[in-house]
N, C-alpha and C positions, 0 to 999 in steps of 0.2 A: 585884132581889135586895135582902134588906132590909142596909140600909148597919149597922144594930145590928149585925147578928153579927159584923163587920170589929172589931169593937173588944173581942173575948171574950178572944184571943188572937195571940201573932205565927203568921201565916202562913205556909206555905211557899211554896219558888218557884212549885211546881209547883198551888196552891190560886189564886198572884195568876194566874198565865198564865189560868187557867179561868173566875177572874171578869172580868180585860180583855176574853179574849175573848166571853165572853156579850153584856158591855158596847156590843159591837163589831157582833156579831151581831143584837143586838136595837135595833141605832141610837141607843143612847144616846150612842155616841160615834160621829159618821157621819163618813164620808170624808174625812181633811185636819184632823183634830183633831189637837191637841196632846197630848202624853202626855208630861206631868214627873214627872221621878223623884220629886220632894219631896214634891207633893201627895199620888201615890200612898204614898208610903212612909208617910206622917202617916197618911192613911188607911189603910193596913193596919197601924201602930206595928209597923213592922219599917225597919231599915237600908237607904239605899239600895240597898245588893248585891242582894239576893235580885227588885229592881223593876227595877234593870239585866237581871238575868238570865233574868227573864220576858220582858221585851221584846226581848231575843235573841231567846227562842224564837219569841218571834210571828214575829218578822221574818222566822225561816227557815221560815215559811211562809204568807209573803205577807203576813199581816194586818197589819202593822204595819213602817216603813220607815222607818230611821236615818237619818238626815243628819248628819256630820260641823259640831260648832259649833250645832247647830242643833236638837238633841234627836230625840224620836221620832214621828211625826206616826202617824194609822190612815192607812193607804194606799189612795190617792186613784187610781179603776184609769181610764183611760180607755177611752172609747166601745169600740173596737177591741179590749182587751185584755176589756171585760164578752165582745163577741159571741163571742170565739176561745174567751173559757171555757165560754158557754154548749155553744157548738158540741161544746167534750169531754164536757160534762157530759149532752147530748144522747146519746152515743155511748154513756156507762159505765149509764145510767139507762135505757136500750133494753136493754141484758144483761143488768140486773137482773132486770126484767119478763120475758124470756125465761129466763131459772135460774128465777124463783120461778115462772113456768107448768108448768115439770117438778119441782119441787120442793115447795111448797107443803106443811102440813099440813094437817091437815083442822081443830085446833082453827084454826088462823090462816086458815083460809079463811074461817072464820064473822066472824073478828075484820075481817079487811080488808073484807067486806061491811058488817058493822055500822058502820065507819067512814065509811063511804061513804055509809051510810043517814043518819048524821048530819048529814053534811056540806049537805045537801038543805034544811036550818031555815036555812042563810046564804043563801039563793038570793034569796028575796022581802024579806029586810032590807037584804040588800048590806055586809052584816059585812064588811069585805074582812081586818080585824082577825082578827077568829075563824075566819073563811075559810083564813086566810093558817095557823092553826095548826095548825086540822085538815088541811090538806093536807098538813102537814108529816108529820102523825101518818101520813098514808095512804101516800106515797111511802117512807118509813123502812121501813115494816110491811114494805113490798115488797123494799126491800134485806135487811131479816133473811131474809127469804124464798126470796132468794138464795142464803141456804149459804154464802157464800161473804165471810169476814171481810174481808179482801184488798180486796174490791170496793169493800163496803159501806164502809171506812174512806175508801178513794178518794174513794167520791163526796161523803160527808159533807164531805170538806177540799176538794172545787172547792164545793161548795154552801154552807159554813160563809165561804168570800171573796165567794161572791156573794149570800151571803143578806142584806142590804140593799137591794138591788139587786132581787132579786127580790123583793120587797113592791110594786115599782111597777106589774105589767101588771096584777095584782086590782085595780086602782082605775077602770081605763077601764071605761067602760061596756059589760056585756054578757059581761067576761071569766069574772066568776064563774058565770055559767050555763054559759059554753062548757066551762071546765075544769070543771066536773060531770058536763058530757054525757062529756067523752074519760074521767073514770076509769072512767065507767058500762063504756067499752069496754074499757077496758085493765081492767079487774074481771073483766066477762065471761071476756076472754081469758083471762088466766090461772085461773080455777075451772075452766072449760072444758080446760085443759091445750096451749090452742094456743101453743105458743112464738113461732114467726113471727108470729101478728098482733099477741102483748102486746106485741113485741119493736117491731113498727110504729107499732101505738097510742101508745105509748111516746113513738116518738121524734116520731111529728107533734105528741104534745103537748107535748113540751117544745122544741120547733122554735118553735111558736106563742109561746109564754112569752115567747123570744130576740127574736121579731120583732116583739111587743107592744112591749118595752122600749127594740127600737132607735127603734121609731116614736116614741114617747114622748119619747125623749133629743133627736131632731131636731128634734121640737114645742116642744120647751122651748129648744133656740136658736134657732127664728123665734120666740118671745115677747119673750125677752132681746136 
């Protein structure tokens, strides 16, 4: 986010909340970072208040974790608390994929192919960067797909706490072909209109994601 614009005008609460959070999301501020009112406040030339009040709101959900004396840190989830999310996020992103196989329109049919046709140019670079975006684009597609606002908001905010997190199974090797081949299915599925298998496809691919990163987290405490 270019930092110019921060300084056109004072912000609202509800303007700082969207750009911490991006911040957050996109790792520029990664897990167990500090978050001062001050800084923030200079940086957006508004009053303390309205950077308390933002950091409220993260808090009350999740992204962001007050400590009494101690200011606001990004919230630092452990091992345990990533798998039990993935594990819901598993659950809500298998409905999705089942709504939008009965649901679907015909322009966004073509669209969610296209996406998918895209995504095939990161396979032989290993983008895991550009990888990581257009899947983003592809999974989304699928929740509007769903119908169903309710959902699609749901999963956004467990995916919006783990989306740092989920940047790391794209990097091991082999993963970005493998999550190619599952949207290839979970595409099918749904164009096709089988609910039950998008609903499955679904969930074995984002099962794998979960088990990629647990693997990974353990790998990195036999390093350390």
């Amino acid at each position: 986010m270019d930092s110019a614009l921060l300084t056109k005008k004072p912000y609202r609460t509800e303007e700082i909340v969207q750009w911490i959070r991006h911040e957050i999301e996109s790792g520029a501020f990664p897990p167990g970072s500090r978050l001062e009112e001050r800084p923030l406040s200079e940086r957006f030339g508004v009053s303390k208040t309205p950077v308390r009040e933002a950091l409220i709101q993260l808090s009350s959900i999740g992204l962001v974790e007050l400590r009494q004396r101690r200011g606001a840190i990004v919230t630092l989830l452990s091992v345990e608390q990533v798998i039990s999310m993935f594990e819901v996020m598993t659950e809500l992103e298998s409905m999705a994929a089942r709504l939008a196989a009965s649901r679907i329109s015909p322009d966004h049919r073509e669209e969610l192919a296209e996406i998918h046709r895209r995504s095939a140019a990161f396979i032989p670079t290993q983008d895991f960067e550009k990888y990581d975006a257009i899947n983003r684009e592809f999974h989304e597609l699928i929740y509007r797909c769903s119908c169903n606002d309710y959902l699609e908001t749901s999963i956004k905010d467990v995916r919006g706490r783990l989306r740092v997190y989920r940047r790391y199974p794209f990097q091991k090797p082999g993963r970005i072909r493998r999550s190619f081949a599952d949207h290839a299915q979970i595409l099918e599925a749904i164009l096709r209109g089988d609910e039950e298998t998008a609903g499955s496809a679904m969930r074995d691919h984002i099962s794998v994601g979960g088990r990629v990163f647990a693997d990974l987290i353990v790998e990195m405490g036999r390093r350390s």
